[in-house]
Structures are given as structure tokens and as C-alpha cells.
N, C-alpha and C positions, 0 to 999 in steps of 0.2 A: 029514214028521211031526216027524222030529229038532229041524228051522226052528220049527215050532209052540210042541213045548217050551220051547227056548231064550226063546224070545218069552214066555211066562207065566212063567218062570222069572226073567226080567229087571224084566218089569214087578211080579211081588211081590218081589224088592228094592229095588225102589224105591217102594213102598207101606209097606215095613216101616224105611224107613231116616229115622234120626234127625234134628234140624234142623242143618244147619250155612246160614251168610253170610255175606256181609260188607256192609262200608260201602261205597258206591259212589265215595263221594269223602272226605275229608277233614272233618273237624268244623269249619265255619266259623263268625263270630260274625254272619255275614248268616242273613237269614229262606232254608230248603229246605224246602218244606212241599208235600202232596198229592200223591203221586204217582199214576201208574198204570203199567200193567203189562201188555206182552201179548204171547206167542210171536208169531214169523214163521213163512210158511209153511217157510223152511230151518231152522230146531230155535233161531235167536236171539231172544233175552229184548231186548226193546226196552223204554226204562222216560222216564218225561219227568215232571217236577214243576214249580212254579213257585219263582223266585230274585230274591232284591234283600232290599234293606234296611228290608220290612216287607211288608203285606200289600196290602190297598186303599186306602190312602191314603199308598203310596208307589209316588211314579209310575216309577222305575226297575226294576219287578217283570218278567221275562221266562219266557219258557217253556222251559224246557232240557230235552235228551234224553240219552242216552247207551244205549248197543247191548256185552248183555255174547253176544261169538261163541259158539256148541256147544261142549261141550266147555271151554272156561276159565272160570277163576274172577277174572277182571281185569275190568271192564267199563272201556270205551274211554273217552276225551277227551271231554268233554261239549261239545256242541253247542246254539245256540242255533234252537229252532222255532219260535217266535214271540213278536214283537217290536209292540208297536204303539206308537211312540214320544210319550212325553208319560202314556201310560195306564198303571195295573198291567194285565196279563194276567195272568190268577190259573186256578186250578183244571181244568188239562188232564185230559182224560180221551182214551185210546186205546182202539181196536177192531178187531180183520180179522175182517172178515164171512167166511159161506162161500164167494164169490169171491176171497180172498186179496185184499181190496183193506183198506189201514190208513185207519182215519179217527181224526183228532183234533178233540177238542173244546174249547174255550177263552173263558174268560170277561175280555174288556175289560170296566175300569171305568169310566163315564163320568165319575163325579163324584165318588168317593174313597168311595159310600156303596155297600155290593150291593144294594142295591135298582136300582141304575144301572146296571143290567150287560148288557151285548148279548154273545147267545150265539153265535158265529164259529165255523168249522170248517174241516176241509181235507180233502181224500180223492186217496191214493196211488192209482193202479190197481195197481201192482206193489211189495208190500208188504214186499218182503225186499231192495229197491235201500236203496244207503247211500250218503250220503245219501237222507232222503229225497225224490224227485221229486213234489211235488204235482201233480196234475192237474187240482185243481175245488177253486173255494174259494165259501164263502159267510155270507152271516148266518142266524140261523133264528129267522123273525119269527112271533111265536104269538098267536092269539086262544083264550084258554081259553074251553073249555065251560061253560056255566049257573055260571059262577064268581059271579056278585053271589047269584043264586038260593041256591047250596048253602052260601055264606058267611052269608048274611042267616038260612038254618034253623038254622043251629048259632052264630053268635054274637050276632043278632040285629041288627033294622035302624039303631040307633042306635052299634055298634061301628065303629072305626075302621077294622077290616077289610073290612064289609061296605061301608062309604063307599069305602075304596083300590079294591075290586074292580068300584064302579061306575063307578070312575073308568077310561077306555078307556085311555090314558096309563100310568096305573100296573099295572092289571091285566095290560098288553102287554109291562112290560119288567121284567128283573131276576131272570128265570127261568134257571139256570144248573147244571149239572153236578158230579159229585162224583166217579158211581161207573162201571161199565163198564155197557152197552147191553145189549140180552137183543136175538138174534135169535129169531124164531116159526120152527116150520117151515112155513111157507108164504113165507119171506124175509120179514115183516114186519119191522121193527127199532122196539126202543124206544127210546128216551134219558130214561134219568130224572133230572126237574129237581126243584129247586126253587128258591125265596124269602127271602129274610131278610126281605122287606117285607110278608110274611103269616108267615112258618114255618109253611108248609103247601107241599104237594108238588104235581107232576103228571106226564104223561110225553107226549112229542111223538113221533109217530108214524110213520114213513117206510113206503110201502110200492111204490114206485119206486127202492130204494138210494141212498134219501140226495138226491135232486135237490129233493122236495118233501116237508114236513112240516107234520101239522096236531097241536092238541095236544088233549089227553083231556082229559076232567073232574076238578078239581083233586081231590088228596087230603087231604080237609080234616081236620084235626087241631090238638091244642093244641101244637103245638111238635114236628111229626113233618117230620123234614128229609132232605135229603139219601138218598133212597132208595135201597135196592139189590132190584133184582127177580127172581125166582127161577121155575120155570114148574112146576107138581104135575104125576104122570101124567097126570091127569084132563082137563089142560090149564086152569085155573087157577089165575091167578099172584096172587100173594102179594109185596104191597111192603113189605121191614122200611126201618124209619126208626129214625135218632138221637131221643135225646129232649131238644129244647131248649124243653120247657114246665117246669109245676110238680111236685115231687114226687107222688107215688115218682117217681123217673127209672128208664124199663124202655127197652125197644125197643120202640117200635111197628109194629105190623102193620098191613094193609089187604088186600083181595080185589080183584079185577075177574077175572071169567067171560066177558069180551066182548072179549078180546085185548086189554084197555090200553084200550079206549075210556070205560069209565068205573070209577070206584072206589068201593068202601064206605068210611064215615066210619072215620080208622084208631082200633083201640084199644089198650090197650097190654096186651102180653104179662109173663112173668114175670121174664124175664131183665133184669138190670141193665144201664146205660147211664147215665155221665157226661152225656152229652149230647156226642160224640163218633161221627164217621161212623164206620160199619160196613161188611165186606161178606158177602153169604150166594152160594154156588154150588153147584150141584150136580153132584157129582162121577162120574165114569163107572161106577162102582160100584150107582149111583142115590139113593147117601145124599147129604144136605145138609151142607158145611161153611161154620161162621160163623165168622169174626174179628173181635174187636174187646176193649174197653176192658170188662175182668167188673167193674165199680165201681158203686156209686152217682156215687163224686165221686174226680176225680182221672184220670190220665191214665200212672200208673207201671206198672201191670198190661196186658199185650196177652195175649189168650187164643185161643186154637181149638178150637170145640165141633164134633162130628160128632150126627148127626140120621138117625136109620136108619129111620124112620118120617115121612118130610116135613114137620119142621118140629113136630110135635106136644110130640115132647120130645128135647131135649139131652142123651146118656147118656153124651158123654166129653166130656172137658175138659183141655186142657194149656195153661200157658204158652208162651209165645215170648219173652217180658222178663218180669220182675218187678224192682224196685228198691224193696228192702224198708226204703231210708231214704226213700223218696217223693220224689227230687230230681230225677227222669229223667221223662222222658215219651215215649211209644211210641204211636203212635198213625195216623189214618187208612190202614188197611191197604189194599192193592191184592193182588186175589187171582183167582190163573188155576190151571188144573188141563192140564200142557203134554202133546202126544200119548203121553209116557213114562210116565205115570201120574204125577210126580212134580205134589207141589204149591209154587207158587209165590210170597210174600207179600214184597209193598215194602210201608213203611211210614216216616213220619219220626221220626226220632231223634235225640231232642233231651237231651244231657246238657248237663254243668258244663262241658264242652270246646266245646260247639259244637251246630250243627245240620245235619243232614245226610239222606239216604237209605239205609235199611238195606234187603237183600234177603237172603231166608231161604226155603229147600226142606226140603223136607220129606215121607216119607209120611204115608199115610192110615191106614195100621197104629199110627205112632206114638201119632196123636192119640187111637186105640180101644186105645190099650194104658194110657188113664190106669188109676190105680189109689188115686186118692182125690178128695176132693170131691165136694160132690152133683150128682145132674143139674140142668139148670135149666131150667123147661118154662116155655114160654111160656104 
């Protein structure tokens, strides 16, 4: 019994305890951008972003990782995870399913545009080795669902979209990664992708761990990108998206009730969005936490909203950055919730020094202990 206490007693200290991080490296005057973020099964924070001297149309871009161990505040030597030389490799995303096995996800660019991007992966079976030992590598080659169909009812048959998506060629490639996977409980796995060559979304489906993947019906929208997906009691998930369409710039939403196999058209909610990825989880508590950019325009504000009602409405709110002369930029957040209760968020951080990877914990107490600003209901 004494053991019980101590254990709730630990875990609301670390629910109620404030943000501290650091930089994982040094402010450099190269592109560090995207990262992600995810415990090992031993309590280490594993994190990988991509590096070089620009984005897609610099072919020196690689995928780098670095491992901060339990317990320290240093995170290790950075290592390079993948390399495909001549390409950028852009936009890692990691994940340890409930078998303890890590998979990364990684976008090569073919041809310096993202529309040209082949989506690549790797899977650890044993996900707390360091290095890591890949075991299974692959491409994940996608034929979207009724994509010309659902394109051709929302922007009509003469749009350029509705032409790309009849196109086999174009509608097959370019589909690529941002945010972490959602496991089902019945081990389904998603991967949410999208597009620059629609700015519209989809999610590819595994329900073999990862050997085979088919992809869902796209989520079509005016500029809804880069999805993050979230699962309701009810068992329907809900995709928020960046807004890279026309004003208002919100977050967009979307539904699918059929496990990821299809989606409603998204709309867009009330919360503000530069047009800047996000991400939404849900936390053991069973409330929902967002991070991301509270703007209209601009990328110097990084927030965390908590949601104690599923998403319906946003009833706290705190910063993580603010830089109230607008020079700094804090933005695509990476967000895990680790067995401690504690919350997890990498994100790149780009001052007048440099650009780099910040990583920042934090409770869930802190974020419900705001004490001004309004809520923001989708």
C-alpha cells in the first residue's frame, strides 16, 4: 500500500511541475528543423530531426538523431539515421508501437520539389539498442482511395487538383509525414500523410506492423496539411490539420468512424493557425493536449492548450516561448506523454543565433493552472 502511494504521490509531482529544457545542440547557421520525439521502452527520450544547408532543394539534408539517457539533462553526440546521398531526406517521424519495436519514417526528395517525395521507413525490433539496429527497411508505395472522385466533388472537374489526382503518377507520389502514428487497439497503425501537390491529407494504414500498407481516402480540404490524429472514447478519430489555405487561418478538423479508412471533408475549427504543424494527444488523465503556434500569422508564439471535454473546447492555455519582439520562431512541436506522467515537447528553435532543437517537460497541472486568456473552442 505504502508502494501505491508513493507512486500517485510521484506521478502528481510530475503533473504539477513546471516547464524546464534545453537545447539539444548548439545554435547553428545550418537548416535543424522537424523533429520527433519518443520514449524507449528503458525511460530514454530518443529525438531525430533533419539537417544541412536548406530544405528540399538542398541535396546535402540528412537525418540525425541523438538519445537524452533517464535521468540526465545532456542528450548524447548526434548521430546520423539516414542518409540517401545526392537527395534531401527531410521530415522524420518516429514511433514504438506496443511491441517495443521503433519505426522511422523519412521523406527523400526526388527532385528538389515535395510533390517528389518517396515515403521510406526502417523498423528496430528492439527499440531501446543504441545504436540503432535496423531490422526491416522499406518504401510505402500508396494508391489513394476515390481520390479523383472526392477531388473532382469539392474543387470541381476542371481544377488542377482534380486533373493531378487523375493523374496515376501524381496521385501515387509525394505523400509524406510530419507527425507521430496513432496505434488502434486492435494493433491497427496509422501514418498520417500528406501533400504539397494537393495540400490535402490522408493516412496509410498497416494492420500487419508495418510489413504492408494501404492508404485511406484522402482528407480533402482547402489547405489542411500535415495531420495529427487523436482517437475519442467512442472510438472516432478526429484529424487536426495545419491551415496552409486562405483566411481565417484556424486548425482544421476532420472525422472518420471506420478506423482511418475514410474521412469527412475537413472544416475548420476556431482555434488560430499560421499555417504551422501541430500536434494533439491524449493524455492518461483522458484530457486532450494541443501544441502549437496560437497566431493568425507568425511563428514567435508556441502554446499548450488542454481539452477536458474531447476536443470540444480548449479551457487552458500556456505558453512554452513567446518573443514579444517577433524575431524568434518556435515551432513544429513533437509531443509524447512518457510512463511518468510527465509531458514531453521538441520543437525547432530558430533565433538570431542560430537554429537548433529545443526539448521542454513539463506537467499537465501546469498547463490547467493558466490563469488568463480565453479558451479557444474549435
Amino acid at each position: 500500500m505504502r508502494c501505491h502511494f508513493l507512486a500517485l504521490a510521484t506521478l502528481a509531482a510530475a503533473l504539477a511541475q513546471e516547464p524546464k529544457g534545453q537545447l539539444v545542440f548548439p545554435p547553428e547557421k545550418v537548416h535543424n528543423h522537424s523533429s520527433s520525439l519518443v520514449e524507449l521502452p528503458n525511460g530514454d527520450l530518443f529525438m531525430c530531426w533533419y539537417h544541412g544547408s536548406g530544405e528540399r532543394q538542398a541535396d546535402d539534408v540528412i537525418v540525425e538523431g541523438a538519445r537524452l539517457k533517464k535521468g540526465s539533462n545532456v542528450w548524447t553526440d548526434r548521430t546520423t539515421l539516414a542518409d540517401t546521398p545526392g537527395f534531401p531526406d527531410t521530415n522524420p517521424v518516429m514511433f514504438v508501437d506496443s511491441l517495443n519495436r521503433l519505426y522511422l519514417f523519412w521523406a527523400p526528395i526526388v527532385a528538389n520539389e515535395w510533390h517528389t517525395a518517396i515515403l521510406k521507413y526502417r523498423i528496430a525490433s528492439d527499440a531501446s539498442r543504441w545504436p540503432p539496429r535496423w531490422d526491416y527497411q522499406d518504401i510505402i508505395l500508396l494508391i489513394p482511395k476515390n481520390i479523383a472522385a472526392k477531388t473532382r466533388a469539392v474543387y470541381g472537374a476542371e481544377s488542377k487538383f482534380t486533373q493531378r489526382a487523375e493523374d496515376k503518377y501524381f496521385s501515387r507520389m509525394g505523400w509524406f509525414g510530419r507527425v507521430h502514428p496513432l496505434e488502434l487497439p486492435t494493433g491497427r497503425l496509422l501514418l498520417p500523410l500528406y501533400s504539397d501537390g494537393y495540400s490535402f491529407s490522408l493516412v496509410a494504414i498497416s494492420d500487419d506492423r508495418g510489413v504492408n500498407w494501404t492508404a485511406s481516402e484522402p482528407i480533402i480540404s482547402h489547405g489542411g496539411i500535415q495531420p495529427s490524429l487523436i482517437r475519442k472514447n467512442d472510438g472516432t478519430l478526429i484529424a487536426y490539420m495545419r491551415d496552409n489555405g486562405p483566411p481565417p487561418k484556424r486548425i482544421q478538423s476532420a472525422i472518420s468512424k471506420d478506423n482511418g479508412e475514410s474521412w469527412s471533408d475537413a472544416i475548420d475549427t476556431g482555434v488560430p493557425n499560421p499555417g504551422v504543424s501541430i500536434e494533439a494527444v491524449r493524455l492518461k488523465s483522458g484530457n486532450w493536449l494541443l501544441v502549437y503556434n496560437d497566431l493568425e500569422r507568425g511563428r514567435y508564439s508556441l502554446a499548450a492548450a488542454l481539452s477536458d471535454d474531447e476536443g470540444a473546447t480548449w479551457k487552458w492555455k500556456r505558453n512554452l516561448e513567446l518573443d514579444e519582439n517577433k524575431k524568434s520562431q518556435f515551432h513544429y512541436p513533437s509531443v509524447i506523454q512518457t510512463k511518468d506522467g510527465m509531458i514531453h515537447v521538441s520543437y525547432s528553435h530558430f533565433t538570431t543565433e542560430g537554429q537548433t532543437i529545443k526539448h521542454v517537460q513539463f506537467g499537465e497541472s501546469w498547463v490547467r493552472g493558466a490563469t488568463s486568456g480565453e479558451p479557444q473552442h474549435p
